[in-house]
PyMOL Python script that loads the backbone (N, CA, C, O; Angstrom):
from pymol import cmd

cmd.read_pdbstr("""\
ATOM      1  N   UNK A   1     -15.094 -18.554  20.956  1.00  0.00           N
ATOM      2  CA  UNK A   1     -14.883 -18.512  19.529  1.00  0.00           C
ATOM      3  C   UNK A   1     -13.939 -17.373  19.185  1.00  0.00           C
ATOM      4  O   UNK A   1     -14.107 -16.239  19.635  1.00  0.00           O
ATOM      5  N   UNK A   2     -12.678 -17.793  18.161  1.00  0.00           N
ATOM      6  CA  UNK A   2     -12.031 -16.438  18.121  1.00  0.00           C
ATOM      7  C   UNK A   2     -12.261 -16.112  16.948  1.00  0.00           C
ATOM      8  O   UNK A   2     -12.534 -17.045  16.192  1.00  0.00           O
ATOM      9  N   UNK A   3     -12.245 -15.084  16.523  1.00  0.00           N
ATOM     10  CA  UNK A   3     -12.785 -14.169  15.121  1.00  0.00           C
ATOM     11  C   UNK A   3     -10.815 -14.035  14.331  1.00  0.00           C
ATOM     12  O   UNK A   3      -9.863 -13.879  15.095  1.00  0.00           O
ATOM     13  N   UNK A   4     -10.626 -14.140  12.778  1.00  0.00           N
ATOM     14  CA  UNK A   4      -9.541 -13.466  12.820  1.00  0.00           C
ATOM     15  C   UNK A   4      -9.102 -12.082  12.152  1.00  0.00           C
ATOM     16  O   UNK A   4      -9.231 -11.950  10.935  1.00  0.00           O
ATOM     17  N   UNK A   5      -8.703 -11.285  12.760  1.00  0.00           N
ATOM     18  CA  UNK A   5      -8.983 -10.053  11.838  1.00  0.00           C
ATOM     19  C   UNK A   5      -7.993  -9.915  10.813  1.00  0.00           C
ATOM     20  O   UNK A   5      -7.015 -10.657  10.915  1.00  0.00           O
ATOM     21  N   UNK A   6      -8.033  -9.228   9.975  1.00  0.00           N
ATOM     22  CA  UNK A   6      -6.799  -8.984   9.080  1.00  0.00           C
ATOM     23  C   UNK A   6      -6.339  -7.314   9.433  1.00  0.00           C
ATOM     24  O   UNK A   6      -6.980  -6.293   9.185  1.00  0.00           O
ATOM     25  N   UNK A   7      -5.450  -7.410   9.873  1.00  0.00           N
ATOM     26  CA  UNK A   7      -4.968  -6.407  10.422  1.00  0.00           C
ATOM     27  C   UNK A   7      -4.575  -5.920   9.464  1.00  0.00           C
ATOM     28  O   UNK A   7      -3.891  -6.725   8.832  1.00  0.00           O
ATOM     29  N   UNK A   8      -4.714  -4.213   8.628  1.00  0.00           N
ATOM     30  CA  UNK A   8      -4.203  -3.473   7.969  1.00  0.00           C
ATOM     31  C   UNK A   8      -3.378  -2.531   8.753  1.00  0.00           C
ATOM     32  O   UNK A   8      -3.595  -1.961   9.822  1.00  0.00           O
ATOM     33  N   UNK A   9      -2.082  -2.514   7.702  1.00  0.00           N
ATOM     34  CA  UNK A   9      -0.674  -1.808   7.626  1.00  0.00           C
ATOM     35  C   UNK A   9      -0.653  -0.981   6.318  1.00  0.00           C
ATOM     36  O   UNK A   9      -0.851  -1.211   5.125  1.00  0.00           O
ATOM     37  N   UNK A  10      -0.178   0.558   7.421  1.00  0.00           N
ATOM     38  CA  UNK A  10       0.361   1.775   5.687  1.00  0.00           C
ATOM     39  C   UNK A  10       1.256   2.167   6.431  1.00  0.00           C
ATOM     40  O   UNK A  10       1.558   2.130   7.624  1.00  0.00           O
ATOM     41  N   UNK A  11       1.916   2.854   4.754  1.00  0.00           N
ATOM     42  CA  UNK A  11       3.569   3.216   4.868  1.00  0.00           C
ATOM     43  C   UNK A  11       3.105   4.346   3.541  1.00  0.00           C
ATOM     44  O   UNK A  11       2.299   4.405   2.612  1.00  0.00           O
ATOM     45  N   UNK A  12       4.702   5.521   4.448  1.00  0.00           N
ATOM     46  CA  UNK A  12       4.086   6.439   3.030  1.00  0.00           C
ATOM     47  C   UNK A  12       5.587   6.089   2.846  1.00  0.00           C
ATOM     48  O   UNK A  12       6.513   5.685   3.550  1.00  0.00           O
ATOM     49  N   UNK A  13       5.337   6.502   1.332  1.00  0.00           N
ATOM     50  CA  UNK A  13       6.849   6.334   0.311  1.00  0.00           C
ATOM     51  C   UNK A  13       7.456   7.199   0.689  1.00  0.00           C
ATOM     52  O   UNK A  13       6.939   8.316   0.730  1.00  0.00           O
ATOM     53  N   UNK A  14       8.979   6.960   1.164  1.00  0.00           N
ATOM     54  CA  UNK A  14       9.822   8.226   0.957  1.00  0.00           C
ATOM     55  C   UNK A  14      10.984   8.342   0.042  1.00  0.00           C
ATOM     56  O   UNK A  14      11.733   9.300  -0.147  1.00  0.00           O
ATOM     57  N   UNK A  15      10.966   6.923  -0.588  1.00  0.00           N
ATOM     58  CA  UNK A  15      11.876   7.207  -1.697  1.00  0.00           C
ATOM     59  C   UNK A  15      11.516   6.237  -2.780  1.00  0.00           C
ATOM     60  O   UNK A  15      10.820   5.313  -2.361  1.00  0.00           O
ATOM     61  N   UNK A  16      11.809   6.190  -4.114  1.00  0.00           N
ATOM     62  CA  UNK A  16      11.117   5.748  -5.277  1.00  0.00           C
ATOM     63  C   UNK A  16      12.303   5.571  -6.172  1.00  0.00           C
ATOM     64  O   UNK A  16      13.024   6.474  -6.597  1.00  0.00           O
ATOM     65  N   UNK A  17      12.438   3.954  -6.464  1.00  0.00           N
ATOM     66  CA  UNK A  17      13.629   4.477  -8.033  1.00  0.00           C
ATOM     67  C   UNK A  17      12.762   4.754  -9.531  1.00  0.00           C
ATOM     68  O   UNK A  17      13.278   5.072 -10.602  1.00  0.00           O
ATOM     69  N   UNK A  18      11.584   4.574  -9.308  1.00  0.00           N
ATOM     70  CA  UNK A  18      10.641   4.665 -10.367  1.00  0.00           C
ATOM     71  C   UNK A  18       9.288   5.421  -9.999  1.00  0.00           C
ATOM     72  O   UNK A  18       8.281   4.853  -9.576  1.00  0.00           O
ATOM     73  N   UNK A  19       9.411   6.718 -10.214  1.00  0.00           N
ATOM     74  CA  UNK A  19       8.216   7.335  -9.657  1.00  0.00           C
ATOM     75  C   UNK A  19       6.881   7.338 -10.605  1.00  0.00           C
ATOM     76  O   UNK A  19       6.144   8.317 -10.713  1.00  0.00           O
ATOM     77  N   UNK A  20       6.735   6.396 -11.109  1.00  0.00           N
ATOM     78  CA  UNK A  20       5.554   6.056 -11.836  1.00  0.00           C
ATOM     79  C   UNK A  20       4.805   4.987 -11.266  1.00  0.00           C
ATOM     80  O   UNK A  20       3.602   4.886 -11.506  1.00  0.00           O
ATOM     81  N   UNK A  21       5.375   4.223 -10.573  1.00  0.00           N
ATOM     82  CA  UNK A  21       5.212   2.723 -10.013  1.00  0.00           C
ATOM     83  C   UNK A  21       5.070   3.216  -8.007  1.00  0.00           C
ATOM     84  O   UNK A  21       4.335   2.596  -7.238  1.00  0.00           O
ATOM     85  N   UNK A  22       5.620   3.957  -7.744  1.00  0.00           N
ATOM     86  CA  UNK A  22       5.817   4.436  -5.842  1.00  0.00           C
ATOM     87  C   UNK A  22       6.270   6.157  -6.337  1.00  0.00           C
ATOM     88  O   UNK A  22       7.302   6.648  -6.794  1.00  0.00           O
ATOM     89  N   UNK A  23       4.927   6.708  -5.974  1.00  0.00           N
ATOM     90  CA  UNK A  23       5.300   8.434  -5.849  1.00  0.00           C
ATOM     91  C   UNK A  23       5.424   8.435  -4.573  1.00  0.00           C
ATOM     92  O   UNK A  23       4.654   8.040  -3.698  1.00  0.00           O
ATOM     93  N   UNK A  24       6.624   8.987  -4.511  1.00  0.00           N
ATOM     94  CA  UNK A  24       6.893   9.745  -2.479  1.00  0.00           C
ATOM     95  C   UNK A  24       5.983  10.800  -2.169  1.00  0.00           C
ATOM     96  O   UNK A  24       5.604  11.672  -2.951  1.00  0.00           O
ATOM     97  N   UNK A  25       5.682  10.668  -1.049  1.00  0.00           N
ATOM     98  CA  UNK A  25       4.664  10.885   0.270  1.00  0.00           C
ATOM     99  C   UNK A  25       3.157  10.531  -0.308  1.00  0.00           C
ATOM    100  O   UNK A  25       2.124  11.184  -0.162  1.00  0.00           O
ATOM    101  N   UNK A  26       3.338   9.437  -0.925  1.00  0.00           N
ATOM    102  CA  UNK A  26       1.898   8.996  -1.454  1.00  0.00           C
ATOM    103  C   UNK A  26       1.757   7.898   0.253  1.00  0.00           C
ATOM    104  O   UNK A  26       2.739   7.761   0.982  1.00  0.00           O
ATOM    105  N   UNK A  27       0.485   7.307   0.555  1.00  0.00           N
ATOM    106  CA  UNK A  27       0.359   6.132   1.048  1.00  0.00           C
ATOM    107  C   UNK A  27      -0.218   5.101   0.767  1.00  0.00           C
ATOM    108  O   UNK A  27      -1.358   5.092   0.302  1.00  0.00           O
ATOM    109  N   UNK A  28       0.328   4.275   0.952  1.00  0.00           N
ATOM    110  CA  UNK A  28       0.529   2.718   0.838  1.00  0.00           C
ATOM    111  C   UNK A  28      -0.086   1.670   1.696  1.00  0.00           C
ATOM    112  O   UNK A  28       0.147   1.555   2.899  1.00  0.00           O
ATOM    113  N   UNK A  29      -0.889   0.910   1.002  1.00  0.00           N
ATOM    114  CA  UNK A  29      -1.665  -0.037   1.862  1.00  0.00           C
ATOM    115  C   UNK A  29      -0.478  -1.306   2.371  1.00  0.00           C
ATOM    116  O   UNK A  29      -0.518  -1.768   1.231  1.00  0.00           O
ATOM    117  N   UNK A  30       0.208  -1.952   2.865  1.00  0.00           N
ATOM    118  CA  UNK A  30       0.967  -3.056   2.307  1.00  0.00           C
ATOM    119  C   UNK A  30       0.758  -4.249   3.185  1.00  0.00           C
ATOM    120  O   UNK A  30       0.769  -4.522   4.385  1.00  0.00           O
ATOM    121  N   UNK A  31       0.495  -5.039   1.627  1.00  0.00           N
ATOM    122  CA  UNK A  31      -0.433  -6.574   2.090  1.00  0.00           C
ATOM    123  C   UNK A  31       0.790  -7.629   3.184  1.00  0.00           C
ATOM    124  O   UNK A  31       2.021  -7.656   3.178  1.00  0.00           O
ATOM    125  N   UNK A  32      -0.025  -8.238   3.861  1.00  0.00           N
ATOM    126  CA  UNK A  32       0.520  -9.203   4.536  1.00  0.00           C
ATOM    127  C   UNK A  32       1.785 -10.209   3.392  1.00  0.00           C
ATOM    128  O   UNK A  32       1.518 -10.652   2.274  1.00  0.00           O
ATOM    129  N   UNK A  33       3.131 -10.334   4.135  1.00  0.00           N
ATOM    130  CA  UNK A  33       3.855 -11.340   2.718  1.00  0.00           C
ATOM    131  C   UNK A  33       5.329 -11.475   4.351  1.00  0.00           C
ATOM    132  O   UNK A  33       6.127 -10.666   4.825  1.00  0.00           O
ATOM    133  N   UNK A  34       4.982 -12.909   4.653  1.00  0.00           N
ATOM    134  CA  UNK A  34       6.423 -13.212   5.587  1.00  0.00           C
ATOM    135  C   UNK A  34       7.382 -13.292   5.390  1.00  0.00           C
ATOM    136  O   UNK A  34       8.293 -13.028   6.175  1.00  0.00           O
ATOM    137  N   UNK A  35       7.522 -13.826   3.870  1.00  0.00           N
ATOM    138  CA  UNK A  35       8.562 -14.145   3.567  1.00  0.00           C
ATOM    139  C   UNK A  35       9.430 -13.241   2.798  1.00  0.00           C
ATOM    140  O   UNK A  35      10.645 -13.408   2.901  1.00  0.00           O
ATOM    141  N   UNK A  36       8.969 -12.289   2.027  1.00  0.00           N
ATOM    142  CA  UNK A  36       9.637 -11.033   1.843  1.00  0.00           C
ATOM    143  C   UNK A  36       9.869 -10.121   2.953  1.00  0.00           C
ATOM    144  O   UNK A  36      10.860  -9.401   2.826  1.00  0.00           O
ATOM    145  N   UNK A  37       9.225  -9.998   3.942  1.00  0.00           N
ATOM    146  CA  UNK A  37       9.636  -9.624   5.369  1.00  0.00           C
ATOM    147  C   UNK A  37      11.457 -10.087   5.872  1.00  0.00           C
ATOM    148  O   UNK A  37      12.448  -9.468   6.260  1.00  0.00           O
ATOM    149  N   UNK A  38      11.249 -10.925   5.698  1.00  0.00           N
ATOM    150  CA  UNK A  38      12.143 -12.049   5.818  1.00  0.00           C
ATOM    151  C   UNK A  38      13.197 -11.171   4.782  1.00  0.00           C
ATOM    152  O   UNK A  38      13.106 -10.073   5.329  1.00  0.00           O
ATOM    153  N   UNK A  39      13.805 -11.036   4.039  1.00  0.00           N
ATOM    154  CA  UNK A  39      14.371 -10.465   3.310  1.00  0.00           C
ATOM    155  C   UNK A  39      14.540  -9.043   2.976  1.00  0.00           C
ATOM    156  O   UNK A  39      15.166  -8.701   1.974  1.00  0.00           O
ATOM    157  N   UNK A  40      13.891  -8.037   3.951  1.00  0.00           N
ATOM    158  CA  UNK A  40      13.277  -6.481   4.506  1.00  0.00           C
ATOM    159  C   UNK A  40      12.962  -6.155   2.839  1.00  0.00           C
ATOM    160  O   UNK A  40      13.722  -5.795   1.941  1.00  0.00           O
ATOM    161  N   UNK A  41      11.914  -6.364   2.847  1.00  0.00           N
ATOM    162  CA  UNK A  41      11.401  -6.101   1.764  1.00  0.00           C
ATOM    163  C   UNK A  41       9.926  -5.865   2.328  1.00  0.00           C
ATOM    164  O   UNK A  41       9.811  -5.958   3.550  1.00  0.00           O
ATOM    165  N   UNK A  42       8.579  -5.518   1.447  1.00  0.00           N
ATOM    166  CA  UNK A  42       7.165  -5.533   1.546  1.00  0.00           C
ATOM    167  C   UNK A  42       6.693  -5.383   0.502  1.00  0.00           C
ATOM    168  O   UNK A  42       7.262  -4.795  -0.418  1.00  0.00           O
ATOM    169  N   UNK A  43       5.234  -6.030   0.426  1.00  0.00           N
ATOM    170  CA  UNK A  43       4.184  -6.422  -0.942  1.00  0.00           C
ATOM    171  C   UNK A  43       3.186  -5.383  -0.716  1.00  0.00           C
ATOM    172  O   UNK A  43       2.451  -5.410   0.271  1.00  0.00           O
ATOM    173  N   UNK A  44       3.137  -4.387  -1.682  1.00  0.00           N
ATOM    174  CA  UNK A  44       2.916  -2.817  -1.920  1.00  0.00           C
ATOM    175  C   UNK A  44       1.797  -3.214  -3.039  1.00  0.00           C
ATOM    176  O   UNK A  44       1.978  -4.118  -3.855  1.00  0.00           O
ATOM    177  N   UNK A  45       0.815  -2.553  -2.982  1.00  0.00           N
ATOM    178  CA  UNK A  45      -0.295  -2.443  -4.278  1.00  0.00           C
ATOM    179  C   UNK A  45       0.502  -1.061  -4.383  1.00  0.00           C
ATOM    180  O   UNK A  45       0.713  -0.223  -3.506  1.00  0.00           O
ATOM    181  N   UNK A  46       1.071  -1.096  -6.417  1.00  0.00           N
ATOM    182  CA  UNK A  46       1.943   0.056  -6.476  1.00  0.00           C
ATOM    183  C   UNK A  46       0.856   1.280  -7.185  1.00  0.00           C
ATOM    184  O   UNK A  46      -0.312   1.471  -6.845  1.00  0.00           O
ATOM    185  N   UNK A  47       1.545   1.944  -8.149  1.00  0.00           N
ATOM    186  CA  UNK A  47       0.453   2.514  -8.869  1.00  0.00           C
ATOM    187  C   UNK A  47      -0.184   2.205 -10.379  1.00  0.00           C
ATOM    188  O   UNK A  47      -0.825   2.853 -11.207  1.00  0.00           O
ATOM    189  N   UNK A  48       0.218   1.187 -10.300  1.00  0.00           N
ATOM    190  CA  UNK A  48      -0.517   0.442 -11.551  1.00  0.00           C
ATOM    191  C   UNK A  48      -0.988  -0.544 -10.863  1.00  0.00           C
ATOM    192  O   UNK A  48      -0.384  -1.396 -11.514  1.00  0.00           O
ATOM    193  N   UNK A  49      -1.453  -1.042 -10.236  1.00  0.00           N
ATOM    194  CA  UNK A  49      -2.204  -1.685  -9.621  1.00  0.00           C
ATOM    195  C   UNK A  49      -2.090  -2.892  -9.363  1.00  0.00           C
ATOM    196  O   UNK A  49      -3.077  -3.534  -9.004  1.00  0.00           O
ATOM    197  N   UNK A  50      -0.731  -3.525  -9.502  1.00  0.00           N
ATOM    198  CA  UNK A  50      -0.215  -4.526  -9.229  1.00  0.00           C
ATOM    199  C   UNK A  50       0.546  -4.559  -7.981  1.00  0.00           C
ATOM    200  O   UNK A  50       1.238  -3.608  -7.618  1.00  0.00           O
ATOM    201  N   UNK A  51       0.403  -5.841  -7.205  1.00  0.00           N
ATOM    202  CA  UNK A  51       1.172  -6.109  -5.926  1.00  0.00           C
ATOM    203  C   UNK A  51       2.891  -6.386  -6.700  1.00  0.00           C
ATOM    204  O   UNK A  51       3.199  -6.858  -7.794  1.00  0.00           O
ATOM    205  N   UNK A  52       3.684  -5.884  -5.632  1.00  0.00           N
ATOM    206  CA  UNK A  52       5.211  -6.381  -6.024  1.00  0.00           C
ATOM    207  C   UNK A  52       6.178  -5.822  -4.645  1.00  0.00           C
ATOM    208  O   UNK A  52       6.139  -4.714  -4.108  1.00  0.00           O
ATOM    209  N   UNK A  53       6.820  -6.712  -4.390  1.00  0.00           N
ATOM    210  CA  UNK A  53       7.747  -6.026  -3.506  1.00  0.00           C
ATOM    211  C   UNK A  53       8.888  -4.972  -4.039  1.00  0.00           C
ATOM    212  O   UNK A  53       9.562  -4.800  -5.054  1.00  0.00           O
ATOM    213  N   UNK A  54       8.700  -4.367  -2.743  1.00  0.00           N
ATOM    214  CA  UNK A  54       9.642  -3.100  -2.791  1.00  0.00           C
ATOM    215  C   UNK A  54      10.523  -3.270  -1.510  1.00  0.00           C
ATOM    216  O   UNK A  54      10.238  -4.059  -0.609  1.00  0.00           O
ATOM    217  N   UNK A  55      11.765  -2.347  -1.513  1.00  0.00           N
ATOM    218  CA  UNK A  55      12.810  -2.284  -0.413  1.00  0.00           C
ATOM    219  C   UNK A  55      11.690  -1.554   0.562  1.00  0.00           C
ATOM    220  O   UNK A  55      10.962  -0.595   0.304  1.00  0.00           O
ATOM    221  N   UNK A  56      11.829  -2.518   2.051  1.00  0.00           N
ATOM    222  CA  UNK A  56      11.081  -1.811   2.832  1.00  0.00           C
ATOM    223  C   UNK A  56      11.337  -0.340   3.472  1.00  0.00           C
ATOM    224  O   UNK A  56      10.501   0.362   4.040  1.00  0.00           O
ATOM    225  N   UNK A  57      13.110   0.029   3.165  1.00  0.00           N
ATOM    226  CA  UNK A  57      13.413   1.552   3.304  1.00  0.00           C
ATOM    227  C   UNK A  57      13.126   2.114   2.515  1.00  0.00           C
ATOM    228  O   UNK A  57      13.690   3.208   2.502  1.00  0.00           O
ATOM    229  N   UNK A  58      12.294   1.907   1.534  1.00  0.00           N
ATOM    230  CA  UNK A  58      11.411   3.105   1.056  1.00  0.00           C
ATOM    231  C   UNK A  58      10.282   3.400   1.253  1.00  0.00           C
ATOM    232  O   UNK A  58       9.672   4.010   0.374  1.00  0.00           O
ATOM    233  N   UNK A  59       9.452   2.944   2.866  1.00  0.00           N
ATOM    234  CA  UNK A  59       8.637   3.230   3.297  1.00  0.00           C
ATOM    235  C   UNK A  59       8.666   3.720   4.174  1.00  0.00           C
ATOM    236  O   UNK A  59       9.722   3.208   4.546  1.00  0.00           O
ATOM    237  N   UNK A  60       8.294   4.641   5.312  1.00  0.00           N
ATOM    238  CA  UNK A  60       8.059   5.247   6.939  1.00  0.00           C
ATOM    239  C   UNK A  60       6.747   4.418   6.935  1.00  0.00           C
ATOM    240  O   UNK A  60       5.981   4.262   5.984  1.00  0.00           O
ATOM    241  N   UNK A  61       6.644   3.927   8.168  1.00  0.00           N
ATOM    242  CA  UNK A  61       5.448   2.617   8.630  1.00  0.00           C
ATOM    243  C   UNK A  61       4.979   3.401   9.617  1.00  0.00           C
ATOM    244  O   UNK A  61       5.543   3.843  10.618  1.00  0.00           O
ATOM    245  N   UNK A  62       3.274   3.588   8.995  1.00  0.00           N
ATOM    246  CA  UNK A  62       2.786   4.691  10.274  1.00  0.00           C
ATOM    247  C   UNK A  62       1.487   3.889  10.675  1.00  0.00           C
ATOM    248  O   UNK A  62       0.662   3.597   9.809  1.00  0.00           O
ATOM    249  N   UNK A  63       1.307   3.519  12.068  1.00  0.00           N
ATOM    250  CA  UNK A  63       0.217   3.542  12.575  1.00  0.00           C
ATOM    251  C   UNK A  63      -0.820   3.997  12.960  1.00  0.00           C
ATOM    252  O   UNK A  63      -1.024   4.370  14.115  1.00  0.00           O
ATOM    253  N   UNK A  64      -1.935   4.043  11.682  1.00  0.00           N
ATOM    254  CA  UNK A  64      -2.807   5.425  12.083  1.00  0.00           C
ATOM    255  C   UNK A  64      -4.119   5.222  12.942  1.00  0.00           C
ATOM    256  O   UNK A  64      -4.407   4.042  13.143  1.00  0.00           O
ATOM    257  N   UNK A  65      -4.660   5.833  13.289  1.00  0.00           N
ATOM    258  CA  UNK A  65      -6.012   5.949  14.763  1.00  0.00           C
ATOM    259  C   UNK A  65      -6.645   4.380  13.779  1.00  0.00           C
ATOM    260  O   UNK A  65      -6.022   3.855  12.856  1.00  0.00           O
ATOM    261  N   UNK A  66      -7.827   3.976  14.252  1.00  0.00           N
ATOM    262  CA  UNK A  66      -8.512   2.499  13.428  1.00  0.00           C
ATOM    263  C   UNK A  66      -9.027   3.264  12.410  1.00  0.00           C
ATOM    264  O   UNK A  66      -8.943   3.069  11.197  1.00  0.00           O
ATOM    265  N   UNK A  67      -9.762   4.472  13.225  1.00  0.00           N
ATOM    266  CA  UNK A  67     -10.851   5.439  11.687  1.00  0.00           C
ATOM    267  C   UNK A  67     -10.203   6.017  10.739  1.00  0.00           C
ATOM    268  O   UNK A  67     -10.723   6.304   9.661  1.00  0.00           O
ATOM    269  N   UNK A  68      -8.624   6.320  11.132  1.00  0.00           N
ATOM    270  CA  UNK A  68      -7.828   6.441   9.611  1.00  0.00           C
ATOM    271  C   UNK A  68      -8.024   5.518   8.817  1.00  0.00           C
ATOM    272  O   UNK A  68      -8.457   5.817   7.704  1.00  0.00           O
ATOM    273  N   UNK A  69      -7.804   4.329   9.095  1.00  0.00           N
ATOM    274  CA  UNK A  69      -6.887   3.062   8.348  1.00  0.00           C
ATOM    275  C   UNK A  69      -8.849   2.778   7.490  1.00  0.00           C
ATOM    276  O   UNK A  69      -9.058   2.827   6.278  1.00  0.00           O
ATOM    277  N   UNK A  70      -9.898   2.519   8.531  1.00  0.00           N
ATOM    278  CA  UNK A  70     -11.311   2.594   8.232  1.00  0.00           C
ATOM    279  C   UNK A  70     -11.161   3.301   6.844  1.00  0.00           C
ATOM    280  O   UNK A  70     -10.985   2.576   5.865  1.00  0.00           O
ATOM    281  N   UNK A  71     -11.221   4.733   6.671  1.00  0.00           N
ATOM    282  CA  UNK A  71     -11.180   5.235   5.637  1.00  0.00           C
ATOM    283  C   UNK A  71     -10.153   5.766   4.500  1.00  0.00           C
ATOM    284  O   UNK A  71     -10.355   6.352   3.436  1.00  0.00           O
ATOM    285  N   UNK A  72      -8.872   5.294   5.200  1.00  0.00           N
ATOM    286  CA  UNK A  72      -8.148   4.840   4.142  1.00  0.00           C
ATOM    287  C   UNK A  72      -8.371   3.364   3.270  1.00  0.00           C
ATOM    288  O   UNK A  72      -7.789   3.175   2.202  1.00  0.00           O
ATOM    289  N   UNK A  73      -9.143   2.519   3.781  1.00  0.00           N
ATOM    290  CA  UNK A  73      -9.162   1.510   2.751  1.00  0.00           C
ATOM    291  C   UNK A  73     -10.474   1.331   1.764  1.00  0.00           C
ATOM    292  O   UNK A  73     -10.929   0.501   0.977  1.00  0.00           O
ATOM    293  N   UNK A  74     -10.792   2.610   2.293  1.00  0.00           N
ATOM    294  CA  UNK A  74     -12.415   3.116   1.244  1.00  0.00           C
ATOM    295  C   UNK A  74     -11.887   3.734   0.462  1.00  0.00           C
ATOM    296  O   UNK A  74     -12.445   3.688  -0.634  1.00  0.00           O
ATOM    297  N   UNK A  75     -10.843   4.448   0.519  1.00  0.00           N
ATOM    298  CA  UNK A  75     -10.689   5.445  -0.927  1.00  0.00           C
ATOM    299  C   UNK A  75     -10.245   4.791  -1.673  1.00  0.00           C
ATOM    300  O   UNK A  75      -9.285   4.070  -1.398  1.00  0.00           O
ATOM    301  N   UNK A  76     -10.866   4.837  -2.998  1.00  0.00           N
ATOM    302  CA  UNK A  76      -9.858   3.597  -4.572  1.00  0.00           C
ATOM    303  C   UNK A  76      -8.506   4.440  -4.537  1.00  0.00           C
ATOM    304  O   UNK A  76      -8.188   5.516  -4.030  1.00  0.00           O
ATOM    305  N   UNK A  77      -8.043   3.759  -5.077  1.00  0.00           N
ATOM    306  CA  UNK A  77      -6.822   3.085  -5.424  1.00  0.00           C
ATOM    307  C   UNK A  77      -6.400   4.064  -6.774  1.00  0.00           C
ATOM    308  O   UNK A  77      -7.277   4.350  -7.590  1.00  0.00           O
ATOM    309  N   UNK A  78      -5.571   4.353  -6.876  1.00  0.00           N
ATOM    310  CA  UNK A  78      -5.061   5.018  -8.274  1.00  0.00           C
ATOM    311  C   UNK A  78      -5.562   4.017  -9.573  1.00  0.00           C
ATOM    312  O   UNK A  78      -6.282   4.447 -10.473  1.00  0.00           O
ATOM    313  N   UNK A  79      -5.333   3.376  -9.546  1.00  0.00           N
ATOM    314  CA  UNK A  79      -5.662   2.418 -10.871  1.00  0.00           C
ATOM    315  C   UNK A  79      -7.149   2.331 -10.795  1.00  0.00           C
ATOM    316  O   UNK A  79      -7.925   2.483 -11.739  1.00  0.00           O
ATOM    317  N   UNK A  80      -7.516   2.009  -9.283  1.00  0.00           N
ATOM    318  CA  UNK A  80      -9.079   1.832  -9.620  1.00  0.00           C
ATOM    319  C   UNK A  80      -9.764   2.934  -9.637  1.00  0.00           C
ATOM    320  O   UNK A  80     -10.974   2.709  -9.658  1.00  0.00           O
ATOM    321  N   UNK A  81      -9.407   4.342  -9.635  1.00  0.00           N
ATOM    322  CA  UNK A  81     -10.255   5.206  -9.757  1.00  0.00           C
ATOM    323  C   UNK A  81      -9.802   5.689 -11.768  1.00  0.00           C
ATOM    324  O   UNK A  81     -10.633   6.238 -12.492  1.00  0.00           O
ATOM    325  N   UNK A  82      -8.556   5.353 -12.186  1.00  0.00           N
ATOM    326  CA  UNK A  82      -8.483   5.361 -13.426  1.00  0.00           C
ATOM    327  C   UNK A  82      -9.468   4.612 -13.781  1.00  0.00           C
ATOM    328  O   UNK A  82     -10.524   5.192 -14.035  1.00  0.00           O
ATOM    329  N   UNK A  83      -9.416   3.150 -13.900  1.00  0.00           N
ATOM    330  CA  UNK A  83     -10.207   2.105 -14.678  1.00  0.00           C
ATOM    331  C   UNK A  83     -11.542   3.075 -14.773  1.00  0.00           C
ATOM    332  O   UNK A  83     -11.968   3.278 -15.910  1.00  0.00           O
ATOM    333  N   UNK A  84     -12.203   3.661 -13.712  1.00  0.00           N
ATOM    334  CA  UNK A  84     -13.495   4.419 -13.632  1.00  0.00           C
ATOM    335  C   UNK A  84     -13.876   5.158 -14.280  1.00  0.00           C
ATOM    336  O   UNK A  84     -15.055   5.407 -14.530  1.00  0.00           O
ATOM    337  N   UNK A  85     -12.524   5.863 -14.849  1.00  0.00           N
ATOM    338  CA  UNK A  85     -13.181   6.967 -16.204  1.00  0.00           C
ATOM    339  C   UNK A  85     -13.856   6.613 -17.321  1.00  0.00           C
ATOM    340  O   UNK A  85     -13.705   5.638 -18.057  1.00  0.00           O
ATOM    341  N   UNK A  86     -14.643   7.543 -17.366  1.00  0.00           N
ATOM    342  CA  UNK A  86     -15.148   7.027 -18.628  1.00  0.00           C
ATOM    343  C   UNK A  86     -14.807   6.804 -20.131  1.00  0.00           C
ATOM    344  O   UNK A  86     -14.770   7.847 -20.782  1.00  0.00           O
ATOM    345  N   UNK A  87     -14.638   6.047 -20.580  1.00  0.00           N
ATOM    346  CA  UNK A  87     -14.201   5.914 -22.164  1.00  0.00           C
ATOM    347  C   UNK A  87     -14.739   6.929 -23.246  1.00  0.00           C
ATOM    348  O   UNK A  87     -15.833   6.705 -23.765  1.00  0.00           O
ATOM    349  N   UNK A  88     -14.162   7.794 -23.524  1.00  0.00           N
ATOM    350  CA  UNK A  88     -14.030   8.719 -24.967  1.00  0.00           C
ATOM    351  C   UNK A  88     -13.893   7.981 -26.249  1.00  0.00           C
ATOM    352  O   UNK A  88     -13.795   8.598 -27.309  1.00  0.00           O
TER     353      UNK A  88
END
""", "prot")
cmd.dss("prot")
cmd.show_as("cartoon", "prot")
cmd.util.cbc("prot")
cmd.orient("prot")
C-alpha cells in the first residue's frame, strides 16, 4: 500500500515589489502549482492571506531538517494570527 505525502516546500523572500504583500527575509510556505512552475513562477500564501503567484526569483528555496518544516507549519500565518485578535 503506498501512502501519499504532501511534501512541504519554503523559500525566504529576498526581494518584494510590494512589501506589504512579500516582506524580505520573511518565510514562505509555497503550495504545490505545476503549471506556474512551468512559467518560473510559485503559489505563495502572501501576507494577507491569499495564495497568488509570485516571480520565483524572489525566493531562495531552502530545505530545512523535517522538524523545521514540522514546526514551521504550526506557527499561524500572519493573517491568521491577525484574524485572532481580539475585537475592540
Amino acid at each position: 500500500m503506498t501512502t501519499s505525502k504532501t511534501t512541504h516546500q519554503f523559500a525566504i523572500c529576498v526581494q518584494s515589489d510590494d512589501p506589504d504583500l512579500l516582506t524580505p527575509r520573511m518565510i514562505y510556505e509555497i503550495l504545490p502549482d505545476t503549471s506556474a512552475a512551468k512559467s518560473n513562477h510559485v503559489r505563495v500564501v502572501d501576507n494577507e492571506g491569499e495564495d497568488y503567484l509570485y516571480p520565483a526569483d524572489f525566493f531562495l528555496f531552502v530545505d530545512f531538517p523535517l522538524t523545521v518544516k514540522r514546526t514551521l507549519q504550526k506557527v499561524p500565518s500572519r493573517s491568521t494570527a491577525i484574524s485572532r485578535l481580539p475585537q475592540v
